[in-house]
C-alpha positions in Angstrom: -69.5 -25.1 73.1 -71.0 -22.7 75.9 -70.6 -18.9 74.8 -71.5 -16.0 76.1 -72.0 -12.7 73.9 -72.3 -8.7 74.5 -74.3 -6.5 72.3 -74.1 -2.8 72.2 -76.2 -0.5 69.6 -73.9 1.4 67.3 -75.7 3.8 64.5 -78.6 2.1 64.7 -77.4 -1.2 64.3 -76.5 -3.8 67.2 -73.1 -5.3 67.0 -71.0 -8.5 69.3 -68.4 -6.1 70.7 -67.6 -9.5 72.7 -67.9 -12.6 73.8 -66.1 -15.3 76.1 -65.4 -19.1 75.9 -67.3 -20.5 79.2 -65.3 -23.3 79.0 -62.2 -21.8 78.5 -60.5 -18.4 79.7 -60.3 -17.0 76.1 -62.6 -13.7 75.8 -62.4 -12.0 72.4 -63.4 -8.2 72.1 -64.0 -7.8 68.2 -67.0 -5.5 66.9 -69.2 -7.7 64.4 -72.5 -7.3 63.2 -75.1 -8.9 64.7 -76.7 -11.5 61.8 -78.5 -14.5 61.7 -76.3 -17.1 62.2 -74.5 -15.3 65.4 -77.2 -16.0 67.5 -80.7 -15.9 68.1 -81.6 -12.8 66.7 -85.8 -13.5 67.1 -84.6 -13.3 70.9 -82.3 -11.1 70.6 -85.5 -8.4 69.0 -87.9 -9.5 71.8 -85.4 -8.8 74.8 -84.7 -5.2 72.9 -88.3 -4.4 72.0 -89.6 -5.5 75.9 -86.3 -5.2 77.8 -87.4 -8.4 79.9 -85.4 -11.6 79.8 -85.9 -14.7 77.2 -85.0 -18.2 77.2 -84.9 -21.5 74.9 -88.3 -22.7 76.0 -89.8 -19.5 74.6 -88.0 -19.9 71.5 -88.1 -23.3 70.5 -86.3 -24.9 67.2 -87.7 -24.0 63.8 -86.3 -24.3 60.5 -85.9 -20.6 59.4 -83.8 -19.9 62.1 -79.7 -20.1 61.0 -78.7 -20.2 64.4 -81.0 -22.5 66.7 -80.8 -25.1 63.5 -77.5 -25.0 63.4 -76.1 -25.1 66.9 -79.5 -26.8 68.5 -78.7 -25.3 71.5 -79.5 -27.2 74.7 -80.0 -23.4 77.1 -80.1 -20.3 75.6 -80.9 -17.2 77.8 -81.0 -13.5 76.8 -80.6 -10.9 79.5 -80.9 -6.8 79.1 -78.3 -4.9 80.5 -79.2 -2.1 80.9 
């Protein structure tokens, strides 16, 4: 499954507002709260505390993270927007 995910800061707390099927056409705008098992959230906190780009290789596999245990993904990237 390839995804790709937007995060805006709402109250002091980030949320998905949306994200798109790659693969597919299908783009869903919902507003969830960003947790654990959405994503890489320890990449997530170093893109927003540095506001530089991250990828898999500096974030590799490890047990206590939900997300990259669950999916294993294969290329993960996190880009700042802004």
């Amino acid at each position: 499954m390839k995804l790709g995910k937007f995060l805006i800061l709402k109250k002091k707390d980030w949320y998905i507002e949306a994200f798109k099927n790659i693969e597919g056409e299908e783009i869903f705008l919902e507003s969830l709260p960003l947790h654990r098992d959405m994503l890489c959230v320890d990449m997530v906190n170093y893109v927003i505390r540095t506001g530089q780009p991250a990828n898999l290789e500096q974030f590799p596999v490890q047990p206590e993270n939900a997300y990259m245990t669950r999916f294993k993904p294969q290329s993960l990237i996190a880009i700042p927007a802004g």
